[in-house]
DRENLO-425451 format. One record per residue: residue in one letter; z, x, y of N, C-alpha, C in turn. Coordinates in pm, whole numbers, padded with zeros to 5 digits, always signed. Atoms other than C-alpha are relative to their C-alpha. Example, Ala and Ser with C-alpha at 12.3 -4.5 7.8 and 13.67 -1.06 7.14 Angstrom:
BEGIN
A+00000+00089-00119+00780+01230-00450+00000+00090+00120
S-00006-00082-00119+00714+01367-00106+00073-00077+00109
***
This chain:
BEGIN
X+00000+00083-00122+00000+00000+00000+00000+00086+00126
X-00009-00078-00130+00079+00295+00261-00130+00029+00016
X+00114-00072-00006-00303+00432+00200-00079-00134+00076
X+00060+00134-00057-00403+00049+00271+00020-00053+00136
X-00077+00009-00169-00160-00010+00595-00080+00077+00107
X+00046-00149-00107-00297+00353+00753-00157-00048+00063
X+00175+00111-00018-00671+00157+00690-00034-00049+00094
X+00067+00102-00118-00620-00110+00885+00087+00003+00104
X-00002-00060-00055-00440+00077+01114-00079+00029+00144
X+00105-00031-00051-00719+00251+01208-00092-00070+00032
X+00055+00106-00064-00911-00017+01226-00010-00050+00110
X-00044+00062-00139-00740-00231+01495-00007+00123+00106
X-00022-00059-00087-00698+00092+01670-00175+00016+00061
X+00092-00002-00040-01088+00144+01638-00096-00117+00107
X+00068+00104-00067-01204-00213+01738+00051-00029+00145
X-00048-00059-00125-00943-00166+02020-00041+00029+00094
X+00045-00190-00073-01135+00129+02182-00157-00116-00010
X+00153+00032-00016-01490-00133+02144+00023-00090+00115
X-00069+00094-00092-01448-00307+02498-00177-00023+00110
X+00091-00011-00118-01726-00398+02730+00048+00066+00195
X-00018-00017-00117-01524-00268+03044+00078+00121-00019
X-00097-00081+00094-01400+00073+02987+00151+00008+00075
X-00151+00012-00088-01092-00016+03228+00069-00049-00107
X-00045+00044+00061-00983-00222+03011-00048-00115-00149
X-00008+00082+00116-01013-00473+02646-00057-00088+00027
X+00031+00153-00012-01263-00756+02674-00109+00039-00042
X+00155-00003+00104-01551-00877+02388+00021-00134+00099
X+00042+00152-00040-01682-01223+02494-00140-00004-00110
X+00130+00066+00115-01980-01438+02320-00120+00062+00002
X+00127-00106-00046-02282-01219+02268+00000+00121+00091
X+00023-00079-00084-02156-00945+02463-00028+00104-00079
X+00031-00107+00154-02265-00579+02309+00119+00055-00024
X-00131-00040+00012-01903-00481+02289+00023-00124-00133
X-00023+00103+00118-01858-00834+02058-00112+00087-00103
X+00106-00047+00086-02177-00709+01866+00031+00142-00117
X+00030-00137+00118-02088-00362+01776+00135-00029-00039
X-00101+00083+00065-01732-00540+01689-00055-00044-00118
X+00054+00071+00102-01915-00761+01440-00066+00099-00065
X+00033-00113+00045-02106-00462+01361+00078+00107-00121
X-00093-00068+00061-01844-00246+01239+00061-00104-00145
X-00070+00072+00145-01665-00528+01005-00089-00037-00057
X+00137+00021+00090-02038-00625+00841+00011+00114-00060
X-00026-00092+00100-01962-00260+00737+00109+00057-00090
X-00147-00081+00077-01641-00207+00645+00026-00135-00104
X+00006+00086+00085-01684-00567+00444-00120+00041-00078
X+00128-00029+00107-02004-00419+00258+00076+00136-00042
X-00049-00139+00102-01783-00104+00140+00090-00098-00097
X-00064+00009+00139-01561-00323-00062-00114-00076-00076
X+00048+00104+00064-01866-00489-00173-00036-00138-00009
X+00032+00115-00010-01883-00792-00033-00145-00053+00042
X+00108+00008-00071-02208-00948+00048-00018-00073+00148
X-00060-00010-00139-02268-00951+00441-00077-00138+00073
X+00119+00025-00074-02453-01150+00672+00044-00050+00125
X-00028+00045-00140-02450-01279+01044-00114-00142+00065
X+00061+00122-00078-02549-01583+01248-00083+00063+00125
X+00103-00016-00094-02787-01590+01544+00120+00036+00133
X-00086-00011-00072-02438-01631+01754+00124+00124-00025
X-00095-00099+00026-02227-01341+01637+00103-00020-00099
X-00119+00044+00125-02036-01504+01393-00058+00091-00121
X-00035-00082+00097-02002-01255+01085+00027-00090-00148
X-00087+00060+00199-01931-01365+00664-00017+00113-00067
X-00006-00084+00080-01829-01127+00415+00044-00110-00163
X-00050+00146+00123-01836-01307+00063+00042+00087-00138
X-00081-00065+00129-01659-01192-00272-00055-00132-00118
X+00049+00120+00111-01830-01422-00550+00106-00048-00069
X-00084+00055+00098-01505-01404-00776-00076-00042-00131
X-00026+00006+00193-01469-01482-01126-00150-00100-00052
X+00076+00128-00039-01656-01818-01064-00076-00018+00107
X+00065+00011-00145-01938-01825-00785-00041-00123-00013
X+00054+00081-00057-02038-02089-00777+00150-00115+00003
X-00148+00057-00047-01643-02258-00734+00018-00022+00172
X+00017+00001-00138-01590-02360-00391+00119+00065+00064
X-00057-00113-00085-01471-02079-00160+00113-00017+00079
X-00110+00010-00077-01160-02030-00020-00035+00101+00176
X-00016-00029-00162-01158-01927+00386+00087+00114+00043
X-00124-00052-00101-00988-01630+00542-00152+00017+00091
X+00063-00053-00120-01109-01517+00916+00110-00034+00139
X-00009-00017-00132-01039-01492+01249-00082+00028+00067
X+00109-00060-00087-01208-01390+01590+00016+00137+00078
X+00028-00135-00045-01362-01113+01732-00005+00006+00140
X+00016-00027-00122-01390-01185+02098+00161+00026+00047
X-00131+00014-00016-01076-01173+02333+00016-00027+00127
X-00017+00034-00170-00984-01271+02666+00010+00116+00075
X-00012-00134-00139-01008-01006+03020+00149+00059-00030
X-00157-00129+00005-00753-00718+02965+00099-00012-00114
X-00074+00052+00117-00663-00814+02605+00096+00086-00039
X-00078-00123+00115-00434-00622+02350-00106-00076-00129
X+00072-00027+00109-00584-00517+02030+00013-00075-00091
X-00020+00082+00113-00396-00772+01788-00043-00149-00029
X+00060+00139-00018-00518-01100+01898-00127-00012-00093
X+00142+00018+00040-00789-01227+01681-00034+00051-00146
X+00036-00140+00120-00889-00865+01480+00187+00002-00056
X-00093-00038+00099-00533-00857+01323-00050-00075-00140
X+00015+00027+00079-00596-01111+01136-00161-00016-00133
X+00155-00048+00067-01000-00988+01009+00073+00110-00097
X-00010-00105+00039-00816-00681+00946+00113+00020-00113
X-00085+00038+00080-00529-00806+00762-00051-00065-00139
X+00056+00072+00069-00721-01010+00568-00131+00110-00116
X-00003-00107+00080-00956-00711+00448+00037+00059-00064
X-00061-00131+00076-00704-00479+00347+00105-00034-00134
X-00038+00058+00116-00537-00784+00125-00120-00005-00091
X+00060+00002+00084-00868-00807-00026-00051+00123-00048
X-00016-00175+00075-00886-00411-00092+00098+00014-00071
X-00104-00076+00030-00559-00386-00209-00013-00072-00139
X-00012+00091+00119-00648-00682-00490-00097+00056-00078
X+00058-00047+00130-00910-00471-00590+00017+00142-00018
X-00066-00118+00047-00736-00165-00625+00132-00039-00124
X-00105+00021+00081-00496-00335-00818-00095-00053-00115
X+00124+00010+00094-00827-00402-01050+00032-00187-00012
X+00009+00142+00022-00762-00820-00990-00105-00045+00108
X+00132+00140-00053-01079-01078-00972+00049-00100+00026
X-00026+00067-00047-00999-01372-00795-00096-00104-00049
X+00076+00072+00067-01101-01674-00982-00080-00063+00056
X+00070+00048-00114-01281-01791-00676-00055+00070+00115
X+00130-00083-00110-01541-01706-00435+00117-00018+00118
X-00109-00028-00157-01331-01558-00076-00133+00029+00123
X+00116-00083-00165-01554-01585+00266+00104+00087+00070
X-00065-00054-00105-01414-01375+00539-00075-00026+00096
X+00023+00012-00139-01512-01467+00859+00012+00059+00131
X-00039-00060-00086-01513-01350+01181-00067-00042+00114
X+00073+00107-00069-01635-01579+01454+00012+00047+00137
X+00071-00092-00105-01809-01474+01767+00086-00016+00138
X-00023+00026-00082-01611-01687+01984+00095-00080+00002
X-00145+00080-00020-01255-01828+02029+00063-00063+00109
X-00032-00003-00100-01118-01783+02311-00066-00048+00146
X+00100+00124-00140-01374-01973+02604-00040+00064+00090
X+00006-00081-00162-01410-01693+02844-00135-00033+00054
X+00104+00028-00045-01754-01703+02852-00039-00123+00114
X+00073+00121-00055-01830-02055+02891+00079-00108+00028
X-00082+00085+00003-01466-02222+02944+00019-00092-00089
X+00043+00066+00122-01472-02373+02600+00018+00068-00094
X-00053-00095+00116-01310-02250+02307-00101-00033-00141
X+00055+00062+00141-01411-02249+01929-00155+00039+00004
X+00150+00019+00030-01815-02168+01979-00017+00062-00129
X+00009-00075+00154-01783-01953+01652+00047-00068-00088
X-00064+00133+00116-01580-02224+01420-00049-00106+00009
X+00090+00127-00044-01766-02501+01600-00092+00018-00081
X+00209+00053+00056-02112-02381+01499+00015+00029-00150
X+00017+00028+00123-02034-02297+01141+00063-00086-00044
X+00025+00114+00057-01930-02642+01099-00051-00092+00062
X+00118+00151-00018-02189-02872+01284+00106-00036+00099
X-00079+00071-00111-01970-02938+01608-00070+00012+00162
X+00045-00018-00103-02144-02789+01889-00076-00110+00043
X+00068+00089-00043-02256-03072+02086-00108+00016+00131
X+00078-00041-00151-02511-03099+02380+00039+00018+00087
X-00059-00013-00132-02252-03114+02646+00024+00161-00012
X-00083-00153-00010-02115-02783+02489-00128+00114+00001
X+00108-00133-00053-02446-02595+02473-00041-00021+00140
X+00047-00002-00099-02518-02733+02806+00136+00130+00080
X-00128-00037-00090-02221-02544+02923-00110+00135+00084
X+00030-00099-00085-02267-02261+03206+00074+00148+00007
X-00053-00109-00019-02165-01927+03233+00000+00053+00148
X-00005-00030-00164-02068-01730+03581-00138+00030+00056
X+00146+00010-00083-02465-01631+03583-00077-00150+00013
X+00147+00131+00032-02596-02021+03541-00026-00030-00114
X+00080+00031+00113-02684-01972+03206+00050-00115-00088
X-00084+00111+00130-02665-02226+02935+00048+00067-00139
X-00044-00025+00146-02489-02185+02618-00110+00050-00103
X+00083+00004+00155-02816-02269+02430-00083+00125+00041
X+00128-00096-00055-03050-02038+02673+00062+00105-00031
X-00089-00156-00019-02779-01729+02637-00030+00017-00215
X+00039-00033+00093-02808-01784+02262-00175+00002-00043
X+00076+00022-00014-03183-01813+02264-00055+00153+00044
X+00024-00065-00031-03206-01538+02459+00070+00163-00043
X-00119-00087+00029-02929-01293+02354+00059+00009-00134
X-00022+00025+00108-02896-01407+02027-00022+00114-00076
X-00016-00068+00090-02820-01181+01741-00128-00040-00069
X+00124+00063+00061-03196-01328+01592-00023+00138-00123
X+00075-00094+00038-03270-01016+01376+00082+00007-00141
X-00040-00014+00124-03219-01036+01007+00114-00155-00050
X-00129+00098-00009-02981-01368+01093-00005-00130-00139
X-00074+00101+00134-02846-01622+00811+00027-00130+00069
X-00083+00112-00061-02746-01966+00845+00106-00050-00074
X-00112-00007+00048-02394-01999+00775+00022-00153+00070
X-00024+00161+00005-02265-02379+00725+00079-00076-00081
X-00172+00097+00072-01945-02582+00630+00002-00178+00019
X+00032+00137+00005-01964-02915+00535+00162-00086-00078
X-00154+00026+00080-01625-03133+00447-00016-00012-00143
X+00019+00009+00104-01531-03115+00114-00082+00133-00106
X+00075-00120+00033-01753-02759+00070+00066+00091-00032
X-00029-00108+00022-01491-02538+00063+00167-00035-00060
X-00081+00064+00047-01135-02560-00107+00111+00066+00117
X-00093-00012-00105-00931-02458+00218-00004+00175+00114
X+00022-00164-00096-00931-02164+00516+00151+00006+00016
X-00120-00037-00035-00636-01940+00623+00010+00120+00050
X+00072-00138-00089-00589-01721+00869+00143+00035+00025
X-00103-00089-00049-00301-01472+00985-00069+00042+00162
X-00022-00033-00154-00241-01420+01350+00147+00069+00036
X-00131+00014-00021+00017-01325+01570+00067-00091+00054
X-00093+00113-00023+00288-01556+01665-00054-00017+00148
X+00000+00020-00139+00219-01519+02055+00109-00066+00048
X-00133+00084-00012+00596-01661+02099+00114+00097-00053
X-00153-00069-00005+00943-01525+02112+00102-00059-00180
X-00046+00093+00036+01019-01785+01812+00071+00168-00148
X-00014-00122+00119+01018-01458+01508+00093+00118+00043
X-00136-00120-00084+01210-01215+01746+00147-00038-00038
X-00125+00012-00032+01494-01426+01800+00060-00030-00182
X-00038-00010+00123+01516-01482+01404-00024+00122-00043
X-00062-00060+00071+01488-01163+01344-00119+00024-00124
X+00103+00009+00125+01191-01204+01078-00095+00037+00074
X+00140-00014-00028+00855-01075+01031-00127-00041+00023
X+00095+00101+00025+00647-01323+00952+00024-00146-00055
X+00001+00138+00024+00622-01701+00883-00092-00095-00038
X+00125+00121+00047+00413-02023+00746+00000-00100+00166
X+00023+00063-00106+00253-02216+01020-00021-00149-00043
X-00001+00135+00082+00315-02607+01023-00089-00118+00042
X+00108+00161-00107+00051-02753+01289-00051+00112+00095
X+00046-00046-00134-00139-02665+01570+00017-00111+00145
X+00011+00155-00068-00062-02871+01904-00115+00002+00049
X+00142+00058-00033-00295-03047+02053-00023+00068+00147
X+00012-00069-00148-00500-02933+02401-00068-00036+00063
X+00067+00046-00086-00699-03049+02650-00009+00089+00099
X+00041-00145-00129-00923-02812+02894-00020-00121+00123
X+00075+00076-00101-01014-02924+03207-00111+00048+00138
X-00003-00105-00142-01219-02807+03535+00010-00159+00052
X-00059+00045-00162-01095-02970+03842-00050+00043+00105
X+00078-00017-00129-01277-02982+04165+00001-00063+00101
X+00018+00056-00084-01204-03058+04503-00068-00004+00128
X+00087-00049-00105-01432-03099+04766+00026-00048+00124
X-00037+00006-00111-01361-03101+05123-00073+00000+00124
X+00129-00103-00056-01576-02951+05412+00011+00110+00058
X-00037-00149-00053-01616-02628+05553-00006-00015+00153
X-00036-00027-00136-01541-02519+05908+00052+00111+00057
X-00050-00163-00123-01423-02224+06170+00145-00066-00018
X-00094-00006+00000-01131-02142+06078+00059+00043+00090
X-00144+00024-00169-00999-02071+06459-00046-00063+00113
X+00051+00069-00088-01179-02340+06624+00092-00151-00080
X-00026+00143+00047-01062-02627+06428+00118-00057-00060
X-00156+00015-00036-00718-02809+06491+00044-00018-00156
X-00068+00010+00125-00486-02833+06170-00002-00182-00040
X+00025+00155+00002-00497-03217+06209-00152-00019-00057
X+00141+00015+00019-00874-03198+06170-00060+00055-00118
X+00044-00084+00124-00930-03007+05834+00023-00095-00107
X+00046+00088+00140-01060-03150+05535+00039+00140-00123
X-00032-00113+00079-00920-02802+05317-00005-00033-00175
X+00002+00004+00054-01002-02826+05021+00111+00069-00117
X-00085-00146+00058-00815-02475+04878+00210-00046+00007
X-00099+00015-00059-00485-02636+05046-00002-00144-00085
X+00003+00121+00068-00516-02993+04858+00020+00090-00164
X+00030-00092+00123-00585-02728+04541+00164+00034-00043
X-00193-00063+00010-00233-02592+04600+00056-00081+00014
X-00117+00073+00048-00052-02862+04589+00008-00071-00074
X+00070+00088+00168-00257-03077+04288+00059+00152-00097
X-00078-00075+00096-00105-02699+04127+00109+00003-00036
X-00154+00000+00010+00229-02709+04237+00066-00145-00077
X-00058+00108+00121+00223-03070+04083+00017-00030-00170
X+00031-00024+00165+00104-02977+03746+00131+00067-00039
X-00107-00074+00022+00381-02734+03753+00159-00073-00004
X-00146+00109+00018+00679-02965+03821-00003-00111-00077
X+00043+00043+00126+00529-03191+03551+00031+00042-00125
X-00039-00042+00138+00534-02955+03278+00141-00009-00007
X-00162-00092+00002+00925-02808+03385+00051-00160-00002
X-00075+00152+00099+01003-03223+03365-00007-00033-00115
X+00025+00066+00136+00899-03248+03021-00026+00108-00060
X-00016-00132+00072+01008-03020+02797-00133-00059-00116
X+00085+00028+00098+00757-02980+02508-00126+00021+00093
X+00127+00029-00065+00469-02994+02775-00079+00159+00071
X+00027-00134-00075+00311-02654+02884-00175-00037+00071
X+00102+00037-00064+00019-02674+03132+00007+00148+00111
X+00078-00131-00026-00200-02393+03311-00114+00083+00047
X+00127+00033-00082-00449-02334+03555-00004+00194+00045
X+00012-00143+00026-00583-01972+03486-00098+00029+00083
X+00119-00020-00041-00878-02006+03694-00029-00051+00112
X-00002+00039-00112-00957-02027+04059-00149+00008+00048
X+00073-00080-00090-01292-02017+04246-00005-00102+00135
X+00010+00032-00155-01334-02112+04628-00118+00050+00065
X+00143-00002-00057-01671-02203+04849+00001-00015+00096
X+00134-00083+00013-01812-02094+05056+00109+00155+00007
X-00095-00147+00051-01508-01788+05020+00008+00107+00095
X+00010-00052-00087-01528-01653+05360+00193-00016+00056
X-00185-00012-00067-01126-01539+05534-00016-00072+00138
X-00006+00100-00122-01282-01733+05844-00084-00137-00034
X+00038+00153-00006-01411-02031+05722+00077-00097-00109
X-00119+00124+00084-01235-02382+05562+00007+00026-00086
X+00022+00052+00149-01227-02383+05215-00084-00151-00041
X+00015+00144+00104-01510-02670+05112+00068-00049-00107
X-00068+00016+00145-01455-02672+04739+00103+00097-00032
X-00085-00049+00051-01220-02561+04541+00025-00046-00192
X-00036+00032+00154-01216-02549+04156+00062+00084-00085
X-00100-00081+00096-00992-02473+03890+00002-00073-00126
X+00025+00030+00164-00933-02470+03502+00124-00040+00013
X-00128+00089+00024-00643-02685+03384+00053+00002-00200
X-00018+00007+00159-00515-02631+03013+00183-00096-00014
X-00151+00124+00032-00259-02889+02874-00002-00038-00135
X-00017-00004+00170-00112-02874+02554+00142-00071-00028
X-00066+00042+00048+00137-03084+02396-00005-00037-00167
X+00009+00006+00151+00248-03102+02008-00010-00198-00064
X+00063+00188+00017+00221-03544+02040-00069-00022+00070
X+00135+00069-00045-00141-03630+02107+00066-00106+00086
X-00036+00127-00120-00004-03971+02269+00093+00043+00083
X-00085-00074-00086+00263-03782+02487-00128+00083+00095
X+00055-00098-00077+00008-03543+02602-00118-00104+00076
X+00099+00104-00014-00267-03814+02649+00073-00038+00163
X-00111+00033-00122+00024-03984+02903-00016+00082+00101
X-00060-00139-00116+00126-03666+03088-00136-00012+00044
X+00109-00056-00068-00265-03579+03154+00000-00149+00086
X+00025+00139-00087-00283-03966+03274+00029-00011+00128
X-00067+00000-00084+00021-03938+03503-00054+00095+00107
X+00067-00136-00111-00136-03578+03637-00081-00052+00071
X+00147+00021-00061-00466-03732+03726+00014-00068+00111
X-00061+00091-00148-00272-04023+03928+00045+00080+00106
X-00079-00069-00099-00077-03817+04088-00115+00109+00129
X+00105-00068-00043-00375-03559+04158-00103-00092+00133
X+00126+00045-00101-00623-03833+04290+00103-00060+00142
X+00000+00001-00104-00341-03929+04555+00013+00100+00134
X-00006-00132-00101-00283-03572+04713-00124+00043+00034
X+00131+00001-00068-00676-03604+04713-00041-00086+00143
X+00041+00116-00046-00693-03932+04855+00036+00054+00185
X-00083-00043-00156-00434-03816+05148-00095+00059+00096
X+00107-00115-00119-00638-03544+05279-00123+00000-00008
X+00125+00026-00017-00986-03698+05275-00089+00109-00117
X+00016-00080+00091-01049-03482+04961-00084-00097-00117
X+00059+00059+00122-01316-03571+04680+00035+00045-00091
X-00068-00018+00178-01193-03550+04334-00134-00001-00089
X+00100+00031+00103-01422-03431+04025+00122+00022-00110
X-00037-00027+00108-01216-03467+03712-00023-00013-00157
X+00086-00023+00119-01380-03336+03452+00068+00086-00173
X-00064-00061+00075-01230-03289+03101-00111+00081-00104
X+00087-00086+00045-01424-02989+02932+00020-00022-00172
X-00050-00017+00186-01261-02971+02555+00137-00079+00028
X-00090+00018+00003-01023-03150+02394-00020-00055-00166
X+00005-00046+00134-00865-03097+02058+00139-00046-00045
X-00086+00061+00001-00611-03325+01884+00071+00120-00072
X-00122-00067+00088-00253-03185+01712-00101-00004-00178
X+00105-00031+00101-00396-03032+01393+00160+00021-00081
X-00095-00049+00078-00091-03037+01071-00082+00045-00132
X+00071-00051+00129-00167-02779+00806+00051-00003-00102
X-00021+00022+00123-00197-02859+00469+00078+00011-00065
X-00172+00044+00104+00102-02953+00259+00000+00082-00099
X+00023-00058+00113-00023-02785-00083+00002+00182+00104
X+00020-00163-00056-00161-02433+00147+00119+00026+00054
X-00104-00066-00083+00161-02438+00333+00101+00025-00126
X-00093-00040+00074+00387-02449+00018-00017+00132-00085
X+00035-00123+00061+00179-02158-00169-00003+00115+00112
X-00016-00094-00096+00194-01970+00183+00119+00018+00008
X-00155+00030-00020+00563-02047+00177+00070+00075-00131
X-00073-00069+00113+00622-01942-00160-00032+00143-00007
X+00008-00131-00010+00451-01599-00082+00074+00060+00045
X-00060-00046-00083+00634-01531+00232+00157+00009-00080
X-00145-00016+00014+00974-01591+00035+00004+00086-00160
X-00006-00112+00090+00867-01354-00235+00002+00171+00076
X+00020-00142-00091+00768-01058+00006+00171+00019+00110
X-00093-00022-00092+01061-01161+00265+00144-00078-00031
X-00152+00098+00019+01326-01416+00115-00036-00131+00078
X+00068+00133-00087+01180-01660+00373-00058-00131+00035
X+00091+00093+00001+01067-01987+00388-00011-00074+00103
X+00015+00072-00174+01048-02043+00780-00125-00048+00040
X+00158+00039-00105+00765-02253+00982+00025-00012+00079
X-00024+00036-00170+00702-02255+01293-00136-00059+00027
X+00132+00063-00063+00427-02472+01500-00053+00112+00075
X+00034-00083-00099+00185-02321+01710-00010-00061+00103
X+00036+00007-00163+00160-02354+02083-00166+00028+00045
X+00152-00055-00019-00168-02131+02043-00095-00091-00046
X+00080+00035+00131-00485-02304+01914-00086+00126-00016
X+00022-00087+00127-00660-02143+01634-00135-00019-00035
X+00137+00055+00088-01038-02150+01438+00031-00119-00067
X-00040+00044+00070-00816-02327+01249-00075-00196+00061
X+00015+00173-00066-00876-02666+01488-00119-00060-00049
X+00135+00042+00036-01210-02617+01435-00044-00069-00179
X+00035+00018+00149-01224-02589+01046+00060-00082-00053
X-00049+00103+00093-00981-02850+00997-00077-00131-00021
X+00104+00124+00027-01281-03082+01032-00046-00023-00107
X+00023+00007+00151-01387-02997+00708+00101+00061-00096
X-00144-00069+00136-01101-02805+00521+00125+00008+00040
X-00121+00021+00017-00754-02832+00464+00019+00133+00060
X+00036-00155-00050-00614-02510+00677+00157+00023-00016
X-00131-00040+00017-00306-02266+00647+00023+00064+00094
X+00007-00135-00063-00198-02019+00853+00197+00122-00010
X-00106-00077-00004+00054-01696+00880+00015+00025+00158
X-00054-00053-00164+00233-01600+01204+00100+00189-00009
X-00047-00155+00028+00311-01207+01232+00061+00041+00118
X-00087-00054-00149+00595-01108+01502-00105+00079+00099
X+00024-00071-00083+00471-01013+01805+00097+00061+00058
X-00088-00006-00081+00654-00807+02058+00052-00031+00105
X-00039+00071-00161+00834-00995+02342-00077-00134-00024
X+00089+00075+00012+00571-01238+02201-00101-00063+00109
X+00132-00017-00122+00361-01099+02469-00098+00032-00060
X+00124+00034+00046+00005-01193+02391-00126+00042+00110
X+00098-00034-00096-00336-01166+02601+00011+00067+00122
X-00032-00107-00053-00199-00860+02750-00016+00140-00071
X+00029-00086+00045-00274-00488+02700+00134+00034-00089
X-00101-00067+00032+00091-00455+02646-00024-00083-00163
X-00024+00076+00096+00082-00692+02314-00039+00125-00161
X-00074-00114+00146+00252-00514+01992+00004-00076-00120
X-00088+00022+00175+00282-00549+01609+00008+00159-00047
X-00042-00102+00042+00484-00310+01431-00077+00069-00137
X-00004-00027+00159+00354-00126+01115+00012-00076-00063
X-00150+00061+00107+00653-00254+00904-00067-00158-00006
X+00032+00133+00006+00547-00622+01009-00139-00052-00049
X+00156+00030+00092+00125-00586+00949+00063+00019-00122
X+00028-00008+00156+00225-00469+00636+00056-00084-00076
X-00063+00111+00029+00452-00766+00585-00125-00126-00034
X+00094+00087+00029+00183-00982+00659-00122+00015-00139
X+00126-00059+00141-00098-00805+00410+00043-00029-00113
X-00093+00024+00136+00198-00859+00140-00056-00131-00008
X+00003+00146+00042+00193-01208+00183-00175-00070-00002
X+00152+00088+00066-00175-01279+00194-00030+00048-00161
X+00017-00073+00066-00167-01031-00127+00054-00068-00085
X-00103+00064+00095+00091-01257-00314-00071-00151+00013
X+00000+00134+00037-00059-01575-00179-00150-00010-00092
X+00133-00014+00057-00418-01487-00302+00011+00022-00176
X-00044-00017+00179-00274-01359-00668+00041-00142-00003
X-00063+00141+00026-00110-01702-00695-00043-00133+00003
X+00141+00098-00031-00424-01921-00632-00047-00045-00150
X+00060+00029+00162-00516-02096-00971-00193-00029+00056
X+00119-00003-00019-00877-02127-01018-00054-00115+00067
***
């Protein structure tokens, strides 16, 4: 196991070091930093043998036939992109984790009575196009027209960027249909304080909550900013800030409710003129769909009168939205019974984060592992897993994969 740990190791440390900005950590959808990402694990999944192939969008499969190929395939993966100024574990832990359990099963000379994809999906995280999932979406039939219509900061569309930018060269069509596969499962890190304060390494995951994106846009008009009385401004940027500060005293009333506006831009963006517009991203996540449903309701009221006040037009536009996802009863008890062979353990925790998982639970039953972070600081450079803890995790995919009947 130490020769296996050091592996993938090196790994994370390598994919790390693949960044499109050399300041700092960021793949996105089709960028060549994602590419030679996907790149690299198409090869380091064709040394154990697996057979490889890639989508037109960057999404990655590594396949293991097993005992039985033609049995329907069990799911590991994760993603390869990562949000501006990432850390290395997000995403690639769990590609890399997931590898080095399926090296270590065949160093231990065991066939797995079932065909194993590995995955590795182009696109999770939304940076691109504000819109999560384009890599779990498209290998199961979700991408809709609104979502390829989507835009990126140049204009482009979803479909024209793949069209144009597309991985096209040698590409596969990779495709999940319900009922096709007998369940996915993925290892991440926790992104949460919840494993610290117990003290443990790792855990079974018992849901995903639910989330809702949004962009928000208010429009106002522009003007000379030292000609034109404070009474007389239509500010858009200033209506912006306080539709934020309401979101914010919203969530901190209702526990359970986290909400999150990561994203600002302002038109025409001049230090002497009004603020016309003003738009921003809105993320709102709650673990009860009908609770969260509410809260966004109450926001919107509240929103369209701090519009209304200040002669402010309202666009409220909900981009994605993705109900509470609970994972599988059977995958969570054989994930459960791993973790308390490797650790004594049989803790779950929910996630806060969403996952591929949202995506794939459209067609398959889904599991997942949670691997201590540190501080359970996440989409930061600073974001840590220990050794001691990957290798915790690798155990338990290693125990839950032996323990899989055919």
């Amino acid at each position: 196991m130490g020769l296996m740990l050091n592996r993938a190791l090196e790994r994370l440390d390598f994919l790390g070091h693949i960044s499109d900005n050399p300041c700092y950590l960021v793949r996105t959808y089709l960028s060549p930093a994602n590419r030679r990402a996907a790149g690299c694990l198409l090869g380091w999944m064709a040394e154990l043998g697996m057979q490889t192939q890639h989508l037109p969008d960057g999404t990655v499969r590594g396949v293991l036939p097993g005992a039985a190929p033609e049995a329907k395939p069990l799911l590991l993966g994760s993603h390869l992109d990562t949000v501006t100024n990432a850390g290395k574990y997000d995403g690639a832990l769990g590609l890399i984790a997931a590898l080095a359990a399926l090296e270590e099963l065949r160093d231990q000379g065991i066939q797995l009575p079932f065909p194993v994809h590995l995955l590795g999906f182009s696109d999770e995280e939304g940076v691109r196009f504000q819109t999560t999932y384009l890599g779990s979406r498209g290998v199961t039939g979700q991408l809709d027209l609104e979502t390829r219509a989507r835009l990126d900061a140049a204009g482009q569309s979803q479909s024209l960027v793949l069209a144009t930018e597309g991985w096209h060269e040698d590409a596969s069509n990779i495709h999940y249909v319900a009922g096709s596969v007998r369940g996915y499962v993925e290892l991440h890190i926790e992104q949460g304080r919840s494993l610290e304060e117990f003290d443990e390494a790792a855990c079974v995951v018992s849901g995903i909550n639910g989330q809702s994106r949004l962009l928000v846009t208010l429009t106002g008009r522009a003007d000379h900013a030292g000609t034109t009385p404070m009474e007389f401004r239509r500010d858009s940027l200033t209506g912006a800030a306080e539709a934020i500060l309401a979101t914010e005293k919203l969530a901190r009333d209702h526990p359970g409710l986290v909400a999150t506006v990561g994203k600002i831009e302002v038109l025409p963006g001049g230090s002497n003129s009004i603020p016309e517009v003003t738009s921003f991203t809105l993320d709102f996540r709650h673990a009860v769909d009908a609770e969260r449903v509410r809260l966004l309701k109450a926001l919107e009221n509240s929103v369209r009168k701090i519009t209304a006040s200040r002669e402010l037009e309202l666009n409220w536009q909900l981009v994605q939205e993705n109900d509470a996802v609970v994972c599988d009863a059977e995958l969570a008890r054989n994930l459960c019974d791993a973790l308390e062979r490797v650790t004594g353990s049989r803790r779950q925790l929910a996630s806060g984060a969403g996952h591929d998982g949202v995506a794939i639970s459209k067609v398959a039953p889904i599991g997942m592992i949670f691997v201590r972070c540190r501080g359970g600081l996440s989409h930061h450079p600073d974001e840590y897993v220990s050794p001691a803890d990957i290798g915790v995790g690798i155990r338990v995919l290693v125990e839950f994969l032996k323990s899989l009947p055919a």
